[in-house]
C-alpha positions as CSV (number, residue, x, y, z in Angstrom):
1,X,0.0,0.0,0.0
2,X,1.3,3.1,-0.9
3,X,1.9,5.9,2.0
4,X,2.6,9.6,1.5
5,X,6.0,10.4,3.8
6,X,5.8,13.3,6.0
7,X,9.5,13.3,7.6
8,X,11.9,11.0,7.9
9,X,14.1,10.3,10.5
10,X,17.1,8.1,11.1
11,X,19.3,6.7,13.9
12,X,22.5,4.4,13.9
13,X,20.6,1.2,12.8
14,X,16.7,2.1,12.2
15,X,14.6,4.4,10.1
16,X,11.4,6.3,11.2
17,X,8.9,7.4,9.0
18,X,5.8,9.7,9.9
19,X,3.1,8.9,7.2
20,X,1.1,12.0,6.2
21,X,-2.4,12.0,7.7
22,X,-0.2,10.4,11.0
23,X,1.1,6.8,11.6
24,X,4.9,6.2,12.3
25,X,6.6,3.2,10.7
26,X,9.8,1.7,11.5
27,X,12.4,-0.4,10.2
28,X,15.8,-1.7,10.8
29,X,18.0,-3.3,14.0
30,X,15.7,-3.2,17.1
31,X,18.2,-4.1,19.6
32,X,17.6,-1.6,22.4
33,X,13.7,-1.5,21.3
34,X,14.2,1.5,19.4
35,X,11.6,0.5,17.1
36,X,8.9,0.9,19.9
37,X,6.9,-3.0,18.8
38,X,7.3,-3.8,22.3
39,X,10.0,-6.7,21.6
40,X,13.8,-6.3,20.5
41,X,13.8,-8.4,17.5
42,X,14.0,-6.1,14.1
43,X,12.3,-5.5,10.9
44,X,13.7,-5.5,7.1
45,X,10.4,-4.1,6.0
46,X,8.4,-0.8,6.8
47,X,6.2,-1.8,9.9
48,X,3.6,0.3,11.6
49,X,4.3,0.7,15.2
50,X,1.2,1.0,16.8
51,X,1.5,2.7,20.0
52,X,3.2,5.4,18.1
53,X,0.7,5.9,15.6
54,X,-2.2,5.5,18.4
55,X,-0.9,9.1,19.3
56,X,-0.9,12.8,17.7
57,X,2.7,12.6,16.3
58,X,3.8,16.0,14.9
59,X,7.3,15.4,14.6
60,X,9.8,12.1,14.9
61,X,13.3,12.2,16.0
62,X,16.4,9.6,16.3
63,X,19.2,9.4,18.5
64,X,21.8,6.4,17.9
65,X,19.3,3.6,19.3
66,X,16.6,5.9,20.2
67,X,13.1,7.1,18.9
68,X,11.3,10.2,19.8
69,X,8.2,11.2,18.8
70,X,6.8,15.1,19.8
71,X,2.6,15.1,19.6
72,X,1.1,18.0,18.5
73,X,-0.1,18.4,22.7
74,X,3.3,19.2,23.7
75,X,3.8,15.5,25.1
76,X,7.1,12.9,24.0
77,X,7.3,9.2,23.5
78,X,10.3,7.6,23.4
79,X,11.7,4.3,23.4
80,X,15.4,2.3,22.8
81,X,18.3,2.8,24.4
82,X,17.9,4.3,28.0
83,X,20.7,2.2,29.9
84,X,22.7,5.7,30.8
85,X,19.0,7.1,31.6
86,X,18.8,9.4,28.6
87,X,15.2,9.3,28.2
88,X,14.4,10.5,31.4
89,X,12.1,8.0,32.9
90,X,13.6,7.6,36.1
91,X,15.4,4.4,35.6
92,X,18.4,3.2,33.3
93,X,17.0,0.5,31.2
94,X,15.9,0.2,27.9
95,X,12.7,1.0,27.0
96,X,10.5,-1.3,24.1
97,X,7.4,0.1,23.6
98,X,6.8,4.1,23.3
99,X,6.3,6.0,27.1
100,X,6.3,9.1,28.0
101,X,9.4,11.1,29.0
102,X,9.4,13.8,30.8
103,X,6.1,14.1,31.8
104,X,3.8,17.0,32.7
105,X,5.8,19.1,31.1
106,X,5.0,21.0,27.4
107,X,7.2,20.1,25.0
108,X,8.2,22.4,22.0
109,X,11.4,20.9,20.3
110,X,13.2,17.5,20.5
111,X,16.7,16.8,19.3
112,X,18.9,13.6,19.6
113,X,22.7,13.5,19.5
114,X,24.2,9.6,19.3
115,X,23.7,9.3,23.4
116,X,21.8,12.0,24.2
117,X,18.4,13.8,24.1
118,X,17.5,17.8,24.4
119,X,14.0,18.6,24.8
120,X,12.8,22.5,24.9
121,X,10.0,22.8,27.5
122,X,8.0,25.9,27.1
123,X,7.8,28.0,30.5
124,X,4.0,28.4,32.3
């Protein structure tokens, strides 16, 4: 089936796509979770991952083995590789399927360097 591409991001090992219209789809290594299916095992073929696409995505980002998505409410989802705590969730593990990092807090711009993630939180 064909899909219209929105943006495209990459990381070390996976590729995101945000589909016009909204769905995210994934491929590639899956190691750390970074694809967000819930599992570690990878894909060779464009999959829809569906707790990212169950949300509002406006913009997808990739670290090395990490995926971040910004919805259009301000909130983040992220998933992969969080065993140095870089996704902000309060423990050092990785992380499968999308959650939200830093929560309560309204987003406005997400970047990801190899190892690391910067998130620009508007002030109340």
């Amino acid at each position: 089936r064909e899909v219209r591409v929105a943006a495209i991001a990459c990381g070390r090992r996976h590729t995101v796509l945000l589909a016009e219209g909204g769905g995210v789809l994934v491929t590639g290594c899956n190691a750390q979770g970074q694809l967000g299916l819930g599992t570690t095992r990878g894909t060779s073929t464009f999959t829809y991952s569906p707790a990212f696409s169950r949300a509002d995505v406006a913009s997808i980002h990739c670290g090395g083995d990490v995926t971040l998505a910004l919805c259009s409410d301000g909130k983040v989802l992220g998933c992969g590789y969080n065993e140095d705590g870089m996704l902000g969730v309060g423990e050092c593990t990785n992380v499968h399927s999308p959650v939200e990092v830093f929560g309560g807090a309204h987003v406005s711009a997400v970047a990801c360097g190899y190892y690391h993630v910067f998130l620009a939180v508007e002030s109340e």
